[in-house]
Structures are given as C-alpha cells and as structure tokens.
C-alpha positions, 0 to 999 in steps of 0.5 A: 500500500503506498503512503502520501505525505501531504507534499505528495498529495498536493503536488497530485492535486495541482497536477489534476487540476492543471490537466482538467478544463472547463468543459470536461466531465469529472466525477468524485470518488464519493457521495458528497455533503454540505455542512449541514448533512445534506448531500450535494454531489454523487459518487458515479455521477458525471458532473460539467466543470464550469470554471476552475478556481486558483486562489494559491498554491494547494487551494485549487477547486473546480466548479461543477453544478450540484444535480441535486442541489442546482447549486455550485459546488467548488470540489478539490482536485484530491476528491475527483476519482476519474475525469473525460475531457470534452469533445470539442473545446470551449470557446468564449465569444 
C-alpha cells in the first residue's frame, strides 16, 4: 500500500487540476455533503466543470453544478476519482 505525505498529495492535486478544463466531465470518488448533512454531489455521477478556481498554491477547486442541489459546488482536485475531457473545446465569444 503506498503512503502520501501531504507534499505528495498536493503536488497530485495541482497536477489534476492543471490537466482538467472547463468543459470536461469529472466525477468524485464519493457521495458528497454540505455542512449541514445534506448531500450535494454523487459518487458515479458525471458532473460539467464550469470554471476552475486558483486562489494559491494547494487551494485549487473546480466548479461543477450540484444535480441535486442546482447549486455550485467548488470540489478539490484530491476528491475527483476519474475525469473525460470534452469533445470539442470551449470557446468564449
């Protein structure tokens, strides 16, 4: 079994999130809930990334659209278990 020190983790995250862009599909390794124990995300369900967010070194989130919710949910790098990338690029008019 392999062990992770948080420098590993973070360097993991970083590197997941840099290959990740708007318009690709992630889905997270686990059921998700807010602070109030209400669930806001679903394991084995494909969610839309709609930005991504950097406010410093090891902070980084993407932005997805809760389908329970229809809230945005920011959602680390660490807790996406697999990614797709989009068709066709997104392009900003």
């Amino acid at each position: 079994m392999a062990t992770y020190g948080i420098s590993d983790l973070l360097v993991e995250s970083d590197f997941i999130w840099r290959e990740i862009a708007v318009g690709d599909r992630v889905m997270v390794e686990a059921d998700l809930y807010n602070a109030d124990d209400a669930l806001t995300l679903k394991y084995g369900t494909s969610y839309l990334v709609l930005a991504k967010l950097q406010k410093e070194p090891g902070s980084s989130t993407l932005v997805v659209e809760s389908d329970v919710t229809g809230e945005l949910v920011n959602v680390h790098p660490a807790l996406i278990c697999s990614y797709e990338n989009a068709k066709a690029p997104i392009s900003y008019s």
